[in-house]
C-alpha positions as CSV (number, residue, x, y, z in Angstrom):
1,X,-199.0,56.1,23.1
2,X,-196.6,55.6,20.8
3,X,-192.5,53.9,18.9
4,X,-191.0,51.4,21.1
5,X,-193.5,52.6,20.8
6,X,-190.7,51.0,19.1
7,X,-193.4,51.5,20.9
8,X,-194.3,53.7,20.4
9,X,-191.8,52.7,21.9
10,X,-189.0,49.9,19.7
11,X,-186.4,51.4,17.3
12,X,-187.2,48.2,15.1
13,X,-184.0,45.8,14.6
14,X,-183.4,45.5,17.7
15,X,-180.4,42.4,17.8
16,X,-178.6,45.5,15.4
17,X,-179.2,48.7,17.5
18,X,-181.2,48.3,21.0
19,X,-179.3,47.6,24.3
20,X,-179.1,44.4,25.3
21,X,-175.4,44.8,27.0
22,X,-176.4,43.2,30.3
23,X,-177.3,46.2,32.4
24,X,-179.0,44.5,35.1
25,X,-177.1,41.7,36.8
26,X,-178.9,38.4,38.4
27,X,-178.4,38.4,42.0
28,X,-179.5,34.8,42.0
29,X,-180.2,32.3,38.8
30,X,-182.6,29.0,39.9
31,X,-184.0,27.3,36.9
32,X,-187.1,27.2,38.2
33,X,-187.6,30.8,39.1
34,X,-187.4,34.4,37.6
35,X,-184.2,36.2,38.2
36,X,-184.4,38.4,41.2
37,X,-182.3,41.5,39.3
38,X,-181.0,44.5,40.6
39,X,-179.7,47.9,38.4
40,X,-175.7,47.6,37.6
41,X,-175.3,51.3,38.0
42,X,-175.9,51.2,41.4
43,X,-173.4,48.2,41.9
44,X,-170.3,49.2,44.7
45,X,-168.1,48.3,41.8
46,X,-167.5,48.2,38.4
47,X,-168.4,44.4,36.5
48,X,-165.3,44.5,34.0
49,X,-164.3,47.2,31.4
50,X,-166.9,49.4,30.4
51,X,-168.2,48.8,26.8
52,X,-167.8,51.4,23.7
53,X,-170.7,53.8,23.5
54,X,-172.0,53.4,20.1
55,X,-172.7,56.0,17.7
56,X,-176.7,56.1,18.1
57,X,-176.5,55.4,21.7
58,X,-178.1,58.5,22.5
59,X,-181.1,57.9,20.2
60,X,-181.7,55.0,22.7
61,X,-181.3,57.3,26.0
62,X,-183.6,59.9,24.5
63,X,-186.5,57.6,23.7
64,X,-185.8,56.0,27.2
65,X,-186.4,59.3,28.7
66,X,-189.1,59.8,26.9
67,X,-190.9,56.7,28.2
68,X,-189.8,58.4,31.8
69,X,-191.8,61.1,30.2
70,X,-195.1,59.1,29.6
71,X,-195.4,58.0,33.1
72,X,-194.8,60.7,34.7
73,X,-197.7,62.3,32.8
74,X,-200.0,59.5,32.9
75,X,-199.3,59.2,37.2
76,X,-200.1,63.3,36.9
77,X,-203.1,63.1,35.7
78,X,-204.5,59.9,37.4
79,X,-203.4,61.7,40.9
80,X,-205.2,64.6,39.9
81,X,-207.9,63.1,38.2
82,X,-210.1,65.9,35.4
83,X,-209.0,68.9,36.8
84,X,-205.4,67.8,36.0
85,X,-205.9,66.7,32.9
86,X,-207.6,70.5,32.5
87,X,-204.9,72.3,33.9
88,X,-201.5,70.1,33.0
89,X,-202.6,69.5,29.0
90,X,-204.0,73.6,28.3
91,X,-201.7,76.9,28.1
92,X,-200.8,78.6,31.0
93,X,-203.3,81.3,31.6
94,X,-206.3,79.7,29.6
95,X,-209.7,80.8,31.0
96,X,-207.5,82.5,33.3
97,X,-205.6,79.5,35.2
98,X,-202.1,79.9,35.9
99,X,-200.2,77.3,37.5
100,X,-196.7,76.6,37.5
101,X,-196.9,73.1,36.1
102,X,-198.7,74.6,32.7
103,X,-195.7,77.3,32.3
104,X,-193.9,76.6,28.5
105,X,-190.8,74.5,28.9
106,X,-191.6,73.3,32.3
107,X,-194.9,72.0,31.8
108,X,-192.8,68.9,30.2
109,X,-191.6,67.8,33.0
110,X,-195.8,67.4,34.2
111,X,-197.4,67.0,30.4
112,X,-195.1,65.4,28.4
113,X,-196.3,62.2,27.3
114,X,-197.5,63.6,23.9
115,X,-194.8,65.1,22.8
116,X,-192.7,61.8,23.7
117,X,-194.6,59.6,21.9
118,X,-194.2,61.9,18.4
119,X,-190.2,61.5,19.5
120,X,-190.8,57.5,20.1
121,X,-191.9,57.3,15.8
122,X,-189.2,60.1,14.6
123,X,-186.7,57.5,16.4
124,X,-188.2,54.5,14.9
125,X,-188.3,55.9,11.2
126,X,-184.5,56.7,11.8
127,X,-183.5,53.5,13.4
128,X,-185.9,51.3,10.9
129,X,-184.4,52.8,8.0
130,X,-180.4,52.9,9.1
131,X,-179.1,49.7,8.2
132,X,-180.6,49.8,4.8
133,X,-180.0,53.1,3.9
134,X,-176.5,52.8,5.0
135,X,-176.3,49.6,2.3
136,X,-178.0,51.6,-0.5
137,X,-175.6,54.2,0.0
138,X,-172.9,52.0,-0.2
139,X,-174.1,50.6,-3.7
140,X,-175.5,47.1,-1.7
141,X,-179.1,47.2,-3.4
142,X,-179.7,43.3,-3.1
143,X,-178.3,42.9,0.9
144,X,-180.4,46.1,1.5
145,X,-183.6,44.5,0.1
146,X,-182.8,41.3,2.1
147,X,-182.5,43.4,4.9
148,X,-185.9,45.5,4.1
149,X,-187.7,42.0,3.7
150,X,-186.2,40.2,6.9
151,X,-186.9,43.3,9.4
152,X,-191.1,43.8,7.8
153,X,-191.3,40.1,8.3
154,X,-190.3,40.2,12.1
155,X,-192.3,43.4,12.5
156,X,-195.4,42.1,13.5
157,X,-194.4,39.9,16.4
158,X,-191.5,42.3,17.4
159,X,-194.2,44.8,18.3
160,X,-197.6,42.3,19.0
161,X,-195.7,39.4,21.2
162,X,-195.3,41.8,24.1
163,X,-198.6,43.1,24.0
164,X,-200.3,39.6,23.9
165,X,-198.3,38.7,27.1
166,X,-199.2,41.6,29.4
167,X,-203.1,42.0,28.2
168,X,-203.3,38.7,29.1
169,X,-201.8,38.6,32.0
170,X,-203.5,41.6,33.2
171,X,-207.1,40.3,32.5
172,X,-206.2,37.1,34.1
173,X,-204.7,38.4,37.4
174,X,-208.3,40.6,37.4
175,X,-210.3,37.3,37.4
176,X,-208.0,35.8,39.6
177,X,-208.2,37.9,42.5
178,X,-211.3,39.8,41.3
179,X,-209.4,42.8,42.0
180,X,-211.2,46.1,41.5
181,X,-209.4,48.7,38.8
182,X,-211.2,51.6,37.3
183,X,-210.7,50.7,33.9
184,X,-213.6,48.7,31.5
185,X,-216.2,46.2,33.5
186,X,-215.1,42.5,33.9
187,X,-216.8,39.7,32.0
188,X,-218.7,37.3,33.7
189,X,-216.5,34.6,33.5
190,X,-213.1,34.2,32.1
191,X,-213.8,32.1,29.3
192,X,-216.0,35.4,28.0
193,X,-213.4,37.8,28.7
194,X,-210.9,35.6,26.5
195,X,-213.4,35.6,23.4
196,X,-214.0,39.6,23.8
197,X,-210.1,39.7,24.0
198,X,-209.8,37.9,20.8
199,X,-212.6,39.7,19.3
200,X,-211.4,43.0,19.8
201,X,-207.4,42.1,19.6
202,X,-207.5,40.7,15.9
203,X,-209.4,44.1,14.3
204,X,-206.6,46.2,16.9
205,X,-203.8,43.8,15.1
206,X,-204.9,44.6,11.4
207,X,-202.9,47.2,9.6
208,X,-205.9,48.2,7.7
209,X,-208.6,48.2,10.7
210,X,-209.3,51.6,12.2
211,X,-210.6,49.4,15.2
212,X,-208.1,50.0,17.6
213,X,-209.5,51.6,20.4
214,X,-211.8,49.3,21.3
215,X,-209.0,46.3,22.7
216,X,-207.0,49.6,24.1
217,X,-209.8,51.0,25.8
218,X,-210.8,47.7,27.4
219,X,-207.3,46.3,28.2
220,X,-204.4,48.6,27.5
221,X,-205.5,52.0,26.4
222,X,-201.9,53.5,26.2
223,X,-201.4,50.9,23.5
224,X,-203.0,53.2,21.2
225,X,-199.9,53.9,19.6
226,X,-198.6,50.4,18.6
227,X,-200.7,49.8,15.2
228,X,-199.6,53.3,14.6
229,X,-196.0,52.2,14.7
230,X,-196.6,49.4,12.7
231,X,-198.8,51.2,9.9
232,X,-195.4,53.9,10.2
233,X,-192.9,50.9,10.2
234,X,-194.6,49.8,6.8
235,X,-194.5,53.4,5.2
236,X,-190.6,53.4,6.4
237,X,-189.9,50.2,4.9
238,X,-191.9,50.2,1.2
239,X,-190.1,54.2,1.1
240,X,-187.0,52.5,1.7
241,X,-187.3,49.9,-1.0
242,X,-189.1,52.2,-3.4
243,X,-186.4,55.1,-3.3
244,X,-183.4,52.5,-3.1
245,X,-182.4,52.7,-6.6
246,X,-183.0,56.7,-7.0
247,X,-180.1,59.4,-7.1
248,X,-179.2,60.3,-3.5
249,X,-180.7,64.0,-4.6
250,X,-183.1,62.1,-6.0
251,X,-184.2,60.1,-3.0
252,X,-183.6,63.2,-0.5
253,X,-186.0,65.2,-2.3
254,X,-188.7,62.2,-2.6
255,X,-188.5,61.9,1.5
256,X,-189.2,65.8,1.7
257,X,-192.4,65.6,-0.7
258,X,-193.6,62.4,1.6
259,X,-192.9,64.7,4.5
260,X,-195.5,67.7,2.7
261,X,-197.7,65.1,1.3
262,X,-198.5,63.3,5.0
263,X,-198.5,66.6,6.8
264,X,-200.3,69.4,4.4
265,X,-202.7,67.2,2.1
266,X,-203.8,64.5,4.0
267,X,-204.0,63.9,7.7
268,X,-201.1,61.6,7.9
269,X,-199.2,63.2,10.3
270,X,-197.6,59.7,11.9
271,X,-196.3,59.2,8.4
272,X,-194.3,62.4,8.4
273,X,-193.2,61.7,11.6
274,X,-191.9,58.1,10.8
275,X,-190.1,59.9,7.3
276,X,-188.7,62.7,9.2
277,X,-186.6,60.3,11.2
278,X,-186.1,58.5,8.2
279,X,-184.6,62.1,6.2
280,X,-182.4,63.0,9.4
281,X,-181.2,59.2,9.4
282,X,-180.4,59.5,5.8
283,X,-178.7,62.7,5.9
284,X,-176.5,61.5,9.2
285,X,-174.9,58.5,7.1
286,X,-174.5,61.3,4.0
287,X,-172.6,63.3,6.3
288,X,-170.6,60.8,8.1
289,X,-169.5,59.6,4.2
290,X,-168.7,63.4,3.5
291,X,-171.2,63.3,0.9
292,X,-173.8,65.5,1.8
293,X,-175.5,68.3,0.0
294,X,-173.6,71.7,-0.2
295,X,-175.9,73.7,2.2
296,X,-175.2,71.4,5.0
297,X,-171.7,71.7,4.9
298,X,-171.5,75.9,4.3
299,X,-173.8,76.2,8.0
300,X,-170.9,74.0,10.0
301,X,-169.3,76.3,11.9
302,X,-172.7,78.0,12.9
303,X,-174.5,74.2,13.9
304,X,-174.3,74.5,17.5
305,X,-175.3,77.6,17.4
306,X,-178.4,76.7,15.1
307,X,-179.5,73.7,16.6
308,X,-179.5,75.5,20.4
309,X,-181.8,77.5,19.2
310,X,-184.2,75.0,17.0
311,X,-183.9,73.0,20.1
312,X,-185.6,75.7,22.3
313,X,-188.1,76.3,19.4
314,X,-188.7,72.5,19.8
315,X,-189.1,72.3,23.4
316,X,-191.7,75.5,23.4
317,X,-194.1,74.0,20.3
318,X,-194.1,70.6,22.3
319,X,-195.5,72.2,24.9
320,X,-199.1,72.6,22.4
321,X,-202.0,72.3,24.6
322,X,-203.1,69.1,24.6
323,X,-205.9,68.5,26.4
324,X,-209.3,66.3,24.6
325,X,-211.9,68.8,23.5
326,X,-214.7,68.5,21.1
327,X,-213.6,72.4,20.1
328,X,-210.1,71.3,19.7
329,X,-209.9,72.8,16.6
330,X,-210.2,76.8,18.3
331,X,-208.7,75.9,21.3
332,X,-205.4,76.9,19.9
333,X,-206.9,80.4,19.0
334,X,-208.0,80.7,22.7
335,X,-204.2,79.9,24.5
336,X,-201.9,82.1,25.4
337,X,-199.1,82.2,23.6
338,X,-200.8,80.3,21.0
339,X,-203.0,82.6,19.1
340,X,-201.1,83.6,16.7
341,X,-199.2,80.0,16.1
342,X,-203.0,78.6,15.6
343,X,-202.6,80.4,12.0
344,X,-200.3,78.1,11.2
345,X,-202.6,74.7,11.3
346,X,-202.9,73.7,7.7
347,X,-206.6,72.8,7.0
348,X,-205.7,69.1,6.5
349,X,-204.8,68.1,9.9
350,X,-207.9,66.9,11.8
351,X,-206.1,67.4,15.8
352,X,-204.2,70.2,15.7
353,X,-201.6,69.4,18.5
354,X,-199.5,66.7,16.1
355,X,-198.7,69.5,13.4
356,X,-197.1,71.4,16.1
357,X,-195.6,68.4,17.7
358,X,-194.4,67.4,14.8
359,X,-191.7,69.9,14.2
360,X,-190.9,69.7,17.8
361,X,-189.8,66.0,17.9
362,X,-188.0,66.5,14.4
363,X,-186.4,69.4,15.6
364,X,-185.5,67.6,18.8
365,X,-183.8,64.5,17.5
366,X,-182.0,66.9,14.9
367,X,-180.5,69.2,17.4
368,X,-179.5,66.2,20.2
369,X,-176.5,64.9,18.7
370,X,-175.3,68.4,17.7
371,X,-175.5,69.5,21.1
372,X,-172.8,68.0,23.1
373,X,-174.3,68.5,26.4
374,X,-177.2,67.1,25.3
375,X,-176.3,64.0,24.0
376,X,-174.0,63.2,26.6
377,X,-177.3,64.0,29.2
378,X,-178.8,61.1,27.1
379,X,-175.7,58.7,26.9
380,X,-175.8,58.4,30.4
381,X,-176.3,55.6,32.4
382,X,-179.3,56.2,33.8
383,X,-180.6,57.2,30.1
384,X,-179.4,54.5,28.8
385,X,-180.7,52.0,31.3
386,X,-184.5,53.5,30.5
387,X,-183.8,52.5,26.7
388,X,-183.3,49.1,27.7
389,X,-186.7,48.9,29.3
390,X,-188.8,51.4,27.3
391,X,-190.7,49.3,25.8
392,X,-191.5,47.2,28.3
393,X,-192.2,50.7,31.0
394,X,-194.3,52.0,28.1
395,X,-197.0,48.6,28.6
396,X,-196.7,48.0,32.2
397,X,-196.8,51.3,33.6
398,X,-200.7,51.9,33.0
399,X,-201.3,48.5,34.7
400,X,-199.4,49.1,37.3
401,X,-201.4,52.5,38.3
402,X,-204.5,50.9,38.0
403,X,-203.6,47.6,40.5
404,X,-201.4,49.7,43.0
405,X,-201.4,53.9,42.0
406,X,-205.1,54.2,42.4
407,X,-205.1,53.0,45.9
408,X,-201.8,54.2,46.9
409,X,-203.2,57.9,45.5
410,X,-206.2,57.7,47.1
411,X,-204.2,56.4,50.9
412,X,-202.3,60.2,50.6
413,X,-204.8,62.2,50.0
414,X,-205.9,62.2,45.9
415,X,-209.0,60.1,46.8
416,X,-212.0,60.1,43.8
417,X,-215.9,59.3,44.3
418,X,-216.1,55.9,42.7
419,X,-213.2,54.8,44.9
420,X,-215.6,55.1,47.9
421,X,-217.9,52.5,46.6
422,X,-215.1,49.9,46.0
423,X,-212.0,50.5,47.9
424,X,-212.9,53.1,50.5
425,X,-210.4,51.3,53.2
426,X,-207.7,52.6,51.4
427,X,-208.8,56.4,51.2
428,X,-207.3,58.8,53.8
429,X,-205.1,55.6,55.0
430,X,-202.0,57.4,55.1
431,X,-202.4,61.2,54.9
432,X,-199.9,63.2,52.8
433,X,-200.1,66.9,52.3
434,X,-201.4,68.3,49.1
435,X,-201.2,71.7,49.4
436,X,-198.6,73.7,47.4
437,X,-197.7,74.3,43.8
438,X,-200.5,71.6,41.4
439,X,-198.3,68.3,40.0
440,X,-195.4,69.4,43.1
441,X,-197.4,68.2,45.8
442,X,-195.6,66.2,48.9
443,X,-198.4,63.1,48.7
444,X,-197.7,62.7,44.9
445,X,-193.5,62.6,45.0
446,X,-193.9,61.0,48.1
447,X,-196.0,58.1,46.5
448,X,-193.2,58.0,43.8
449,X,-191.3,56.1,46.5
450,X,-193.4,52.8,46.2
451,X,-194.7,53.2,43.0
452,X,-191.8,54.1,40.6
453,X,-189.9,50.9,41.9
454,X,-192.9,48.7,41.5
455,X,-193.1,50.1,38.1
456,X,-189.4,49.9,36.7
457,X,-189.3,46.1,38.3
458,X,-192.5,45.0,36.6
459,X,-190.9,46.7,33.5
460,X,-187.7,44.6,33.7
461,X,-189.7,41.4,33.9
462,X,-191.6,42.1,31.4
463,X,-188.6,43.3,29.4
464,X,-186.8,39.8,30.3
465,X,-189.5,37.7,29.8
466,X,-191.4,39.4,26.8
467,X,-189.9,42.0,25.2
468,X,-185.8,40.3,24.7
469,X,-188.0,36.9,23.8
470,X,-189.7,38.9,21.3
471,X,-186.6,39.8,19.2
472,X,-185.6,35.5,19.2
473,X,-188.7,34.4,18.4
474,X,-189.4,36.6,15.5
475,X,-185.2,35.8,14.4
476,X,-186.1,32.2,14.6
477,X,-189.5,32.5,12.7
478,X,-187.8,34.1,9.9
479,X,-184.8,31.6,9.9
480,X,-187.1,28.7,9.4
481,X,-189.0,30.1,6.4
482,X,-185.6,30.7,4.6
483,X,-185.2,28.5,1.9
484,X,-181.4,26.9,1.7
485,X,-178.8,28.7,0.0
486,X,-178.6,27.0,-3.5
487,X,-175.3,26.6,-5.4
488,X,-175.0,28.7,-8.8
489,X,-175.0,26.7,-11.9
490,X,-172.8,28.3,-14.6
491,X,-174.7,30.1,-17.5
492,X,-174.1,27.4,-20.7
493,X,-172.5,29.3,-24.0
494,X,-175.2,29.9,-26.4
């Protein structure tokens, strides 16, 4: 879903602003074999003096935690199959259920996924647009175009390359072992499954193709979200360049009439996400040059006390109900706590949950850095450490549950009918308890002790040997189409 999504989850040049400080440590290099790695943060002792934390570190931790965010939710509703996808993603008290995992605010911790992936492409339209806006601001109109040209030319393969690797992988471990994953039916032989992967692939590649659910329901369906950050990495990008000779009034008020345009006249509302970030990461470098506008600078002694609020107006709209309904459109008029919010839909927005989380993930990523104890919640180690692997946890994780959650679900006790025709040794193997509050259940936390660590592993590997590769091979592509520098001949006097 979603950009490291930036994917969703990648914050775009990486080699300028992503974390690749070597958090993990090789317990044992062989030439000939992957690293066996273990966390640094858990080392007995300290590896040398600890590094500057940079400015936009926390930008990094809060899109980590919001890959956290994903699985959790996407583990949540495998567990519990329909009927938590009906409780977790509607309001508390809709049709008259009321659980503790639907309550506002806390149902994040059991639903979140949505409202991470609308913070994954805020992120990415700040981080894309950073470095070149802090140029143009600075009066470096050629350097920032060179940078606008060198970043969309890595694009593709900064986002695709991983993507390739683990689909591939994935559909070749299935033939391999033949192992048995409710997700789409295998081909009959491999060489058919690779031609369906192409086939479907190069439509959910193309920018312009509205094809993409086809590869993501048959091989990665919480890749949804990647053309979508490329499609909002190309908006970020061509706004940049467009508004880069324009008055900084000028461009400011062009990003907030993008912003209307995507969100109240058409149904672009992954476009105003991508140029919200983009505004907040323009006015951030205005305000760090003392230069920007007036209002800003009359509310600064009240901006804590602004943004604490806005943030717990943020954290109750990302709570929308979420949940995929044909009537999706009244749903809204039929939650809790919603009726009267479901006014404010405008009529050009087809699914009415990104409107609302919309302003909650641009109300989220304004109000993090102004709230101390926030941001240093996200400039944590632990945060930070989930940046470095977001990506990567964002593409494996679904694999993963597939493979080992759905039989290690259905050992403790969350056992579904089609299991019984293909892995019914595994049901009721290890009996958990599943009574108590819905999404708190012993068997499901208790499964978190195998499967979490499975997960994050598979999602430093990957991150080591597809996602860090990514960011060299799409440097080096872009080095060896660069035509040598050629020495300036002086202009002859008429």
């Amino acid at each position: 879903m979603p950009s490291k999504l930036d994917g969703p989850l990648d914050n775009g040049e990486l080699e300028d602003v992503a974390l690749y400080s070597s958090k993990w440590m090789p317990i044992r290099a062989s030439r000939w074999s992957v690293d066996l790695v273990r966390p640094e943060f858990l080392a007995l002792r300290s590896r040398g003096p600890k590094k500057p934390m940079r400015r936009t570190a926390w930008l990094d931790g809060l899109r980590g935690f919001a890959a956290l965010m994903v699985y959790i939710q996407h583990n949540q509703l495998w567990a519990h199959n329909l009927q938590g996808n009906l409780i977790f993603e509607n309001a508390f008290g809709y049709e008259g259920r009321r659980y503790f995992a639907a309550l506002p605010f806390i149902r994040h911790f059991f639903s979140g996924g949505h409202f991470a992936v609308a913070i994954f492409f805020v992120i990415s339209g700040y981080v894309l647009s950073i470095k070149s806006l802090d140029l143009i601001q600075k009066g470096h109109y050629q350097t920032a175009a060179d940078s606008i040209g060198s970043a969309l030319f890595r694009r593709w393969v900064r986002l695709y390359f991983p993507v390739i690797c683990i689909t591939l992988l994935f559909l070749s471990y299935r033939h391999w072992s033949q192992i048995w994953v409710d997700v789409a039916e295998l081909k009959p032989t491999y060489r058919e499954e690779l031609k369906n992967w192409y086939y479907s692939f190069k439509n959910y590649s193309f920018v312009f193709s509205e094809s993409i659910y086809e590869f993501s329901n048959s091989y990665q369906p919480h890749a949804w979200s990647i053309p979508i950050e490329f499609k909002g990495s190309i908006i970020v990008y061509t706004t940049t360049s467009a508004l880069a000779r324009c008055t900084r009034n000028a461009r400011l008020c062009c990003e907030v009439g993008l912003i209307v345009y995507f969100l109240y006249v058409v149904d672009g509302w992954y476009g105003a996400l991508f140029v919200s970030g983009m505004l907040l990461s323009d006015l951030d470098l205005l305000a760090l040059a003392g230069q920007q506008p007036k209002i800003f600078t009359t509310l600064e002694g009240f901006k804590e006390l602004i943004f604490f609020h806005l943030f717990i107006v943020a954290l109750y709209l990302g709570g929308v109900p979420s949940v995929d309904s044909p009537d999706s459109e009244h749903l809204l008029s039929k939650s809790p706590g919603w009726r009267w919010l479901s006014h404010l839909k405008p009529q050009a927005v087809f699914n009415p949950k990104w409107f609302y989380l919309f302003w909650a993930a641009v109300l989220t990523v304004a109000s993090v850095p102004r709230l101390p104890w926030l941001k240093g919640f996200f400039e944590t180690r632990f945060c930070q450490y989930l940046a470095r692997i977001s990506f990567a946890l964002y593409l494996v994780h679904g694999p993963v549950i597939w493979i080992l959650g759905d039989r290690v679900y259905a050992a403790v006790g969350f056992a579904r009918d089609v299991q019984k025709d293909h892995i019914s040794n595994w049901i009721g193997a290890f009996p958990l308890s599943t009574q108590g509050p819905m999404g708190l259940e012993l068997a499901f936390w208790a499964s978190q002790i195998v499967i979490l660590p499975v997960t994050l592993y598979a999602a430093e590997v990957a991150t080591k040997l597809f996602d860090e590769p990514s960011v060299k091979i799409s440097n080096w592509l872009y080095k060896k189409t660069l035509q040598p520098s050629l020495p300036q001949t002086p202009l002859r006097n008429a």
